[in-house]
C-alpha atoms as one frame of an Amber mdcrd trajectory, in Angstrom:
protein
 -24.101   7.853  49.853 -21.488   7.949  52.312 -20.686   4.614  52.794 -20.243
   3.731  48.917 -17.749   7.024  48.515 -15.889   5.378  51.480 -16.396   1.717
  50.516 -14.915   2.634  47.375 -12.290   4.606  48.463 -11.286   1.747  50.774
 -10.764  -0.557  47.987  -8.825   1.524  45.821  -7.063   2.779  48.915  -6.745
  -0.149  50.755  -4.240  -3.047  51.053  -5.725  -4.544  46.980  -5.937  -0.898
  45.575  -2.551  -1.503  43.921  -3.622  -4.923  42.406  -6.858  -3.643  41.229
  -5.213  -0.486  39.092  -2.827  -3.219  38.098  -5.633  -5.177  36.294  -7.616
  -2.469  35.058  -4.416  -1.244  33.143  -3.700  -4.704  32.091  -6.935  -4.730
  30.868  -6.589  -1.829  28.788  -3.257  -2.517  27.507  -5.089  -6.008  25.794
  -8.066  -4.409  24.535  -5.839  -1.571  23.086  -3.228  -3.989  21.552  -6.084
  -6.749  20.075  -8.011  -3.009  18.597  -4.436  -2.271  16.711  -3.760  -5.489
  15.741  -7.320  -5.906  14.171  -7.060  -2.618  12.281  -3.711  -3.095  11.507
  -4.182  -6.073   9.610  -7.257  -4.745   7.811  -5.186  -2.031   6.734  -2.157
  -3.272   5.951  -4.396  -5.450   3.701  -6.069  -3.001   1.606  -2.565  -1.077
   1.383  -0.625  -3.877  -0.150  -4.106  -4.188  -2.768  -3.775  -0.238  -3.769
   0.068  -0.623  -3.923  -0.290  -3.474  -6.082  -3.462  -1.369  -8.397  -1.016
   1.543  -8.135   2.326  -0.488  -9.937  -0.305  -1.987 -12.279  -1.832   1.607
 -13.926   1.874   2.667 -13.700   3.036  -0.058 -15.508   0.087   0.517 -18.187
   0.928   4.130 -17.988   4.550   3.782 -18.737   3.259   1.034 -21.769   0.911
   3.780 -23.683   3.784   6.525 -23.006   6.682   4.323 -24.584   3.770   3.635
 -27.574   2.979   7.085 -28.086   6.590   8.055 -27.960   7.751   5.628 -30.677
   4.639   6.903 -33.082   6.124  10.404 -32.637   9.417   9.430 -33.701   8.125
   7.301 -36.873   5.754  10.468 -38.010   8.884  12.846 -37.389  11.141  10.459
 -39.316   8.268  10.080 -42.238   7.834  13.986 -41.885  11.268  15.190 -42.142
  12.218  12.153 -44.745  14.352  10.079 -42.512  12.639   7.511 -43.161  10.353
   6.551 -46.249   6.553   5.910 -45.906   5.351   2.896 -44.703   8.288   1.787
 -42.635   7.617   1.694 -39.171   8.969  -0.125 -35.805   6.826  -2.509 -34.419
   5.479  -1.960 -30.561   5.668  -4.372 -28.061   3.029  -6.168 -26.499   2.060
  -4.841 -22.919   3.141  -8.785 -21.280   6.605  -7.735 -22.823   6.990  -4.788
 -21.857   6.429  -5.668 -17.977   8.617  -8.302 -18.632  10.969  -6.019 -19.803
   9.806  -3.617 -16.886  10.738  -6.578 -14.108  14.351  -7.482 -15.802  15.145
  -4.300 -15.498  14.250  -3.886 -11.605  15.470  -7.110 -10.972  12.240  -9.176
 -10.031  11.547 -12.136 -11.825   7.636 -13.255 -12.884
């Protein structure tokens, strides 16, 4: 058992010890970089899908909220006789309302 502890001592000690940590760190450095980039992208890509889900239900959200808001203003009005029965403002469709959504942010469909 001697001679291996010394034979390998002698090679990482010796003249090509230097050169042989060298490539075992470049080594590691390649796996390490190839593992992030793999995960990274995997990530990233299932990110940018929930973002995208995430703007979608808001956008829905924000559709039924704006809906439900203008029906409480027509019952109030029809309650409180501001406005006479049967009257009532139209709501838009959900494709113009992210429309409307988009202008207002600035990105175009």
């Amino acid at each position: 058992m001697m001679l291996i502890e010394t034979s390998m001592t002698a090679q990482l000690m010796g003249p090509l010890g230097g050169t042989l940590g060298l490539a075992f760190g470049a080594g590691c450095i390649a796996g390490y970089g190839f593992a992030i980039q793999t995960a990274y992208r995997a990530v990233k890509a299932r990110l940018d899908k929930v973002e995208g889900d995430a703007r979608e239900d808001q956008y829905r959200c924000d559709f039924k909220i704006a809906g439900l808001e203008a029906r409480q203003r027509e019952l109030e009005d029809m309650l409180l006789g501001r406005r006479p029965l049967g009257m009532f403002t139209p709501v838009p469709t959900y494709e113009a309302f992210v429309a409307d959504r988009d202008e207002q942010l600035g990105k175009t469909s």
